[in-house]
ROBA-544184 format. One line per 2 residues: their letters; for each residue x, y, z of N, C-alpha, C, O. Coordinates in steps of 0.05 Angstrom, whole numbers, plus 5000, padded with zeros to 4 digits. Example, Ala and Ser with C-alpha at 12.3 -4.5 7.8 and 13.67 -1.06 7.14 Angstrom:
<sites>
AS> 5264 4886 5156 5246 4910 5156 5264 4934 5156 5285 4934 5169 ~ 5257 4955 5142 5273 4979 5143 5258 5001 5157 5268 5023 5161
</sites>
This chain:
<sites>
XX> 5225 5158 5372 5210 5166 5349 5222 5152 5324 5246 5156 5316 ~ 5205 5138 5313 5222 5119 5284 5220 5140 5256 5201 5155 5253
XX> 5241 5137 5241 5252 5151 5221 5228 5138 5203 5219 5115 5203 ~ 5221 5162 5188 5200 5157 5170 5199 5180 5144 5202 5205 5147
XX> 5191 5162 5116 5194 5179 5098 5162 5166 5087 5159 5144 5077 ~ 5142 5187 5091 5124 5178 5076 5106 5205 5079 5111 5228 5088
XX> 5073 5187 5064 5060 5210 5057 5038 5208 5059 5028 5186 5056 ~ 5022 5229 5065 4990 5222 5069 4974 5229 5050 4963 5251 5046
XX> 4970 5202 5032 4953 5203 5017 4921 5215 5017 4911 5232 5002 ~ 4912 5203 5037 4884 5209 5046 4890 5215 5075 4909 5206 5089
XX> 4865 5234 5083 4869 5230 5119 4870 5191 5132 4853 5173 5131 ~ 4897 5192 5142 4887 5176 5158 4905 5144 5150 4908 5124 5165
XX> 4917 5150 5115 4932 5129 5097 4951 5154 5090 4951 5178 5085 ~ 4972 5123 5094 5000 5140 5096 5017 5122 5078 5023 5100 5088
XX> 5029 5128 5050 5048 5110 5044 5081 5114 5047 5088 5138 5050 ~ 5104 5095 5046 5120 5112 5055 5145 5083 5049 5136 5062 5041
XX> 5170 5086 5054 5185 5075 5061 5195 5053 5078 5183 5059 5099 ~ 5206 5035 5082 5211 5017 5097 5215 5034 5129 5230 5053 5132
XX> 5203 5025 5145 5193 5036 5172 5220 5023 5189 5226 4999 5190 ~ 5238 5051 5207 5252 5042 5223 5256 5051 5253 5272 5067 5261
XX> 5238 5037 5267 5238 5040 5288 5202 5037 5299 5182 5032 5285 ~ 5203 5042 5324 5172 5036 5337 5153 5063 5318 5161 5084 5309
XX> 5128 5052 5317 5106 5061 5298 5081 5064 5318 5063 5081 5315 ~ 5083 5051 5335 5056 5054 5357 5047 5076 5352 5028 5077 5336
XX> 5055 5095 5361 5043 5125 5375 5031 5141 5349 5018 5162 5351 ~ 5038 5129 5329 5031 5148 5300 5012 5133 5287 4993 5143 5275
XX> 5018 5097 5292 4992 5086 5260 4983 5060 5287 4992 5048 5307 ~ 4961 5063 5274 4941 5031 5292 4943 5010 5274 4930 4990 5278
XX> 4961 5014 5251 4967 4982 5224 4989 4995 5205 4985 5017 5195 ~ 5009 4984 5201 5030 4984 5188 5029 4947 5166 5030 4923 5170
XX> 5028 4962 5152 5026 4937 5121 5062 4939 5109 5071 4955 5093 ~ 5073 4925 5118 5100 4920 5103 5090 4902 5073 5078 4881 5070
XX> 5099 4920 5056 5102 4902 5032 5128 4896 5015 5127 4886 4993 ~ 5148 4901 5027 5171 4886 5009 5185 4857 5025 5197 4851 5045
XX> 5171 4841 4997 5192 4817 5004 5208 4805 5013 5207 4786 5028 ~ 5233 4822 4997 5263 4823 5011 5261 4832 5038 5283 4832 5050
XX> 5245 4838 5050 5248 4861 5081 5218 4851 5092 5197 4865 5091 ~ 5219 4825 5104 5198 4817 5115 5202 4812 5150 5203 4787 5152
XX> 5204 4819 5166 5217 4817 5202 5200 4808 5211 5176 4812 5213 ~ 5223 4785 5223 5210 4764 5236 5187 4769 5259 5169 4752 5260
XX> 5186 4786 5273 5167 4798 5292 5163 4828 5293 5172 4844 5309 ~ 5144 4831 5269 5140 4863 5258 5125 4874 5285 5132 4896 5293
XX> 5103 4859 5300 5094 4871 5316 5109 4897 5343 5105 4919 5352 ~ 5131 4872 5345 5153 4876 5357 5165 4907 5357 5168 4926 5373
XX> 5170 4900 5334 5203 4918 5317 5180 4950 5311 5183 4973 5320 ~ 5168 4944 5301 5142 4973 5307 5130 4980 5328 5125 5004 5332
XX> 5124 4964 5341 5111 4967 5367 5079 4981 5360 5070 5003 5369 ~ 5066 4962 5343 5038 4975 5333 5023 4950 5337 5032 4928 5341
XX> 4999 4958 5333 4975 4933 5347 4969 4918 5324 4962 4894 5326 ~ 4970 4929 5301 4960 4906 5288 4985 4915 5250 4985 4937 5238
XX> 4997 4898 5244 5010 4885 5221 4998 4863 5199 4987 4841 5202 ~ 5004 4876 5176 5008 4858 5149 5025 4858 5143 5040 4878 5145
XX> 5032 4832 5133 5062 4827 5113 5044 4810 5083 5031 4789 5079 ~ 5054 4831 5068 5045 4821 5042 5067 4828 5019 5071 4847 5004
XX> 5081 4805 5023 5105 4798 5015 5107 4804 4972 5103 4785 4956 ~ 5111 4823 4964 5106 4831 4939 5146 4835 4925 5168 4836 4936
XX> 5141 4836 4909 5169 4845 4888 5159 4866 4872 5135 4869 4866 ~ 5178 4879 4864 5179 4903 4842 5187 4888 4823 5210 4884 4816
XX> 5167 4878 4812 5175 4866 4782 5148 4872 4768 5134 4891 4774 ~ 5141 4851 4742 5112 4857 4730 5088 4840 4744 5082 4820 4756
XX> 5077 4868 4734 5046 4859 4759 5033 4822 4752 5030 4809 4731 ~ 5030 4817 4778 5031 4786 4769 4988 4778 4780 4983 4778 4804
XX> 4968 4774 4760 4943 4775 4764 4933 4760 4790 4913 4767 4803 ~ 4958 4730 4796 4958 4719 4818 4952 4741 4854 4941 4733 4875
XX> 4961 4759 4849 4963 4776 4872 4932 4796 4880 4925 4805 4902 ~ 4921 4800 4859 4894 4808 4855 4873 4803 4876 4859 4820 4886
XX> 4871 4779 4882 4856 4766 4907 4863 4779 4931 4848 4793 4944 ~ 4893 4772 4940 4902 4777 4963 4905 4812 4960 4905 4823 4982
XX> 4907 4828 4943 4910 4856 4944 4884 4868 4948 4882 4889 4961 ~ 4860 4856 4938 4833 4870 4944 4830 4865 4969 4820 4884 4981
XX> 4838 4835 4989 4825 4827 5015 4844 4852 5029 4835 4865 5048 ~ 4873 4856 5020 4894 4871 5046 4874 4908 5036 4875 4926 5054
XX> 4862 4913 5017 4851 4939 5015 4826 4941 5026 4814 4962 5028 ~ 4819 4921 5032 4788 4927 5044 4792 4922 5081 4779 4933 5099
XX> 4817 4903 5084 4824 4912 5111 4837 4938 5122 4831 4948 5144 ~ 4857 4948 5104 4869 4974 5106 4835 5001 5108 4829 5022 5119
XX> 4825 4984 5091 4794 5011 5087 4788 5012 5116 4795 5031 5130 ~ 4772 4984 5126 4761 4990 5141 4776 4988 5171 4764 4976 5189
XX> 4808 5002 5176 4822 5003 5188 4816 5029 5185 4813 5040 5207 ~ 4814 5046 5165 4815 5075 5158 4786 5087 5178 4785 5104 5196
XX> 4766 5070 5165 4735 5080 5167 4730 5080 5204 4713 5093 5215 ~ 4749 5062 5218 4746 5067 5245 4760 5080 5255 4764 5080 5279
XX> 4769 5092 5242 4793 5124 5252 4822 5121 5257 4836 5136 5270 ~ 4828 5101 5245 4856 5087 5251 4872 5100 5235 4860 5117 5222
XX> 4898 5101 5230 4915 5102 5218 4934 5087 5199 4953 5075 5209 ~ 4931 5087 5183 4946 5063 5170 4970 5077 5150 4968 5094 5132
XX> 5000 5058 5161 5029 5073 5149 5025 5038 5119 5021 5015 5128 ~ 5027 5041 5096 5041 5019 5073 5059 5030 5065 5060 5052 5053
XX> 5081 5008 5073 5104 5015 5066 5123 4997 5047 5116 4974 5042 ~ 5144 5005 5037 5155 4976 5017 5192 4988 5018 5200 5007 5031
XX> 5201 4979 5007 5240 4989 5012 5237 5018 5007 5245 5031 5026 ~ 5227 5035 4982 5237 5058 4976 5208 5070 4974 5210 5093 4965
XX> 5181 5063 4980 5160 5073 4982 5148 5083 4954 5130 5100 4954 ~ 5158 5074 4934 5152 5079 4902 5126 5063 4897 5102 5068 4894
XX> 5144 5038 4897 5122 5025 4882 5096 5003 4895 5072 5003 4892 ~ 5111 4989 4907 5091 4963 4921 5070 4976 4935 5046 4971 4933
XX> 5088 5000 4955 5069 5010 4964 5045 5027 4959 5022 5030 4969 ~ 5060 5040 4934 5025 5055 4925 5007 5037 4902 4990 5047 4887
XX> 5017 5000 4906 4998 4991 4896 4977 4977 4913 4954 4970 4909 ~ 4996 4974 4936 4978 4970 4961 4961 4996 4972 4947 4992 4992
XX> 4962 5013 4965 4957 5037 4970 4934 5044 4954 4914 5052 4964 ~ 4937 5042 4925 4923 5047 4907 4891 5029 4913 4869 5039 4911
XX> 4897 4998 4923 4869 4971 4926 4856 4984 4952 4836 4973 4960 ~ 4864 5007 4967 4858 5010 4994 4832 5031 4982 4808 5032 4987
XX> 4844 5040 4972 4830 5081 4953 4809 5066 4943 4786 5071 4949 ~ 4819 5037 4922 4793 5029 4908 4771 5018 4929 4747 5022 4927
XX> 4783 5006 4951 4765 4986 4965 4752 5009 4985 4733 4999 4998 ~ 4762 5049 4994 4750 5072 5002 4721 5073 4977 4698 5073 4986
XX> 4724 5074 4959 4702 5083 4935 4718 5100 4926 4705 5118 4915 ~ 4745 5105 4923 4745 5133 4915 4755 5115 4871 4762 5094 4861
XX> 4748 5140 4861 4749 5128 4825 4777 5143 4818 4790 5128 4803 ~ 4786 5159 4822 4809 5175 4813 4836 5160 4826 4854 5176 4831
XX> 4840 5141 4831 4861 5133 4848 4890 5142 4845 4898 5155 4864 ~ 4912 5137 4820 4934 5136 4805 4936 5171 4813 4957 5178 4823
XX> 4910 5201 4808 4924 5220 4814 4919 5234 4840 4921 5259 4844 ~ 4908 5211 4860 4910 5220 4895 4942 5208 4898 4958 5220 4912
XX> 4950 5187 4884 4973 5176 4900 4995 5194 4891 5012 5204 4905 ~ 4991 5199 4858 5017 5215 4855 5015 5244 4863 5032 5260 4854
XX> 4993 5254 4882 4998 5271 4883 5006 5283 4907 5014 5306 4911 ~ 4999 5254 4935 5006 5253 4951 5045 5240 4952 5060 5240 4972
XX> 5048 5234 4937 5072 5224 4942 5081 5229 4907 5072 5215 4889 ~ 5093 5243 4904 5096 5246 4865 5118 5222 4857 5115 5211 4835
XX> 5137 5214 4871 5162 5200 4865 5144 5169 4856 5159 5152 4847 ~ 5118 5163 4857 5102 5141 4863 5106 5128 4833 5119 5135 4814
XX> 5088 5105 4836 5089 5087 4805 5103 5086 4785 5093 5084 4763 ~ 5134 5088 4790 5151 5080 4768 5150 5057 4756 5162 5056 4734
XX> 5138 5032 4766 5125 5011 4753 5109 5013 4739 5087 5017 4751 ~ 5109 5013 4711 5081 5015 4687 5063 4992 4693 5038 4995 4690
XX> 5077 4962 4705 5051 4950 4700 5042 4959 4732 5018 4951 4736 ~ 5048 4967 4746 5029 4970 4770 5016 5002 4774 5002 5011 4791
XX> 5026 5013 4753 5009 5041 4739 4981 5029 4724 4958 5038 4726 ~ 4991 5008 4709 4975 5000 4684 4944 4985 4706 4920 4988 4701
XX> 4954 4972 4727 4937 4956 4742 4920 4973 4760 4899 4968 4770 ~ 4931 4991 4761 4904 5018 4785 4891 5031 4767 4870 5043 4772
XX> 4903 5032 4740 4888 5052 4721 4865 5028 4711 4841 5033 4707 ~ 4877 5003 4710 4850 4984 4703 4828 4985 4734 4803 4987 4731
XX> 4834 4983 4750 4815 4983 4771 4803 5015 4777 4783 5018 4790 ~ 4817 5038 4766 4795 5057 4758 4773 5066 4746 4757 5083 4752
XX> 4777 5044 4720 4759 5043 4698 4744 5017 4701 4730 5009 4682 ~ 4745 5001 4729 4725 4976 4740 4728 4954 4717 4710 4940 4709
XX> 4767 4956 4708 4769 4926 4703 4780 4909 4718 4786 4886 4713 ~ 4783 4921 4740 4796 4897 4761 4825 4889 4753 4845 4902 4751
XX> 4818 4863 4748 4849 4844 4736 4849 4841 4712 4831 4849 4698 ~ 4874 4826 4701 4875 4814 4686 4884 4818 4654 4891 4803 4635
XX> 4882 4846 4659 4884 4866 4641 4914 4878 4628 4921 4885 4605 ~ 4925 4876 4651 4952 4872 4646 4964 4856 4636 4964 4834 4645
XX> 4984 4864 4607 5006 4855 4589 4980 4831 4575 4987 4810 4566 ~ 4963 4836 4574 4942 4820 4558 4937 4842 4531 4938 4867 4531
X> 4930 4820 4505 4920 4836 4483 4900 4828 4480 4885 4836 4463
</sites>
């Protein structure tokens, strides 16, 4: 049974911590998102059927990533919508992951995003610009919006 610190945001999405040990038996997709902590054969090392690596930093939200964050939330969705399970996870489960977390909610339909995540996981979005970036895709600005006047 692999050591796990996370949280279920919605039935079914789970964000959480850097994942240690096999994942099979609990999620049908595990999305690693920290950088620094990318394994060479995640399939492997989790033992789950299907993996993303979407290699992100805790730094400021960069608009470049926007593309690839809506395509990894509409696969995470419709991983959800077939009854799957899906664990996103990042080193300490704060940040990367409830921004990967957050494009998944948008790409569900849901409009409230920023207070399902903090309320599923409260320690969440200590990054303002990746606070600043779900609160713009709440209000259907998408990108771009960030550190822009």
């Amino acid at each position: 049974m692999p050591q796990l610190d996370a949280n279920e945001i919605i039935p079914g999405l789970f964000q959480g911590s850097m994942l240690q040990g096999a994942a099979g038996p609990m999620f049908s997709m595990v999305v690693g998102c920290a950088a620094e902590i990318q394994p060479k054969f995640p399939e492997k090392l989790w033992d789950v059927r299907r993996v993303l690596l979407v290699p992100l930093y805790d730094t400021t939200f960069d608009p470049k990533w926007h593309p690839t964050l809506k395509e990894v939330g509409a696969q995470i969705a419709a991983e959800i919508r077939r009854g799957g399970r899906v664990l996103v996870t990042c080193h300490l489960g704060i940040n990367r992951s409830a921004l990967v977390v957050g494009y998944a909610l948008a790409a569900l339909g849901y409009k409230s995003i920023v207070p399902l995540i903090k309320s599923g996981r409260p320690q969440s979005l200590t990054n303002w610009t990746f606070l600043k970036q779900l609160q713009n895709l709440e209000q259907g600005f998408g990108c771009g919006c960030v550190g822009r006047r």
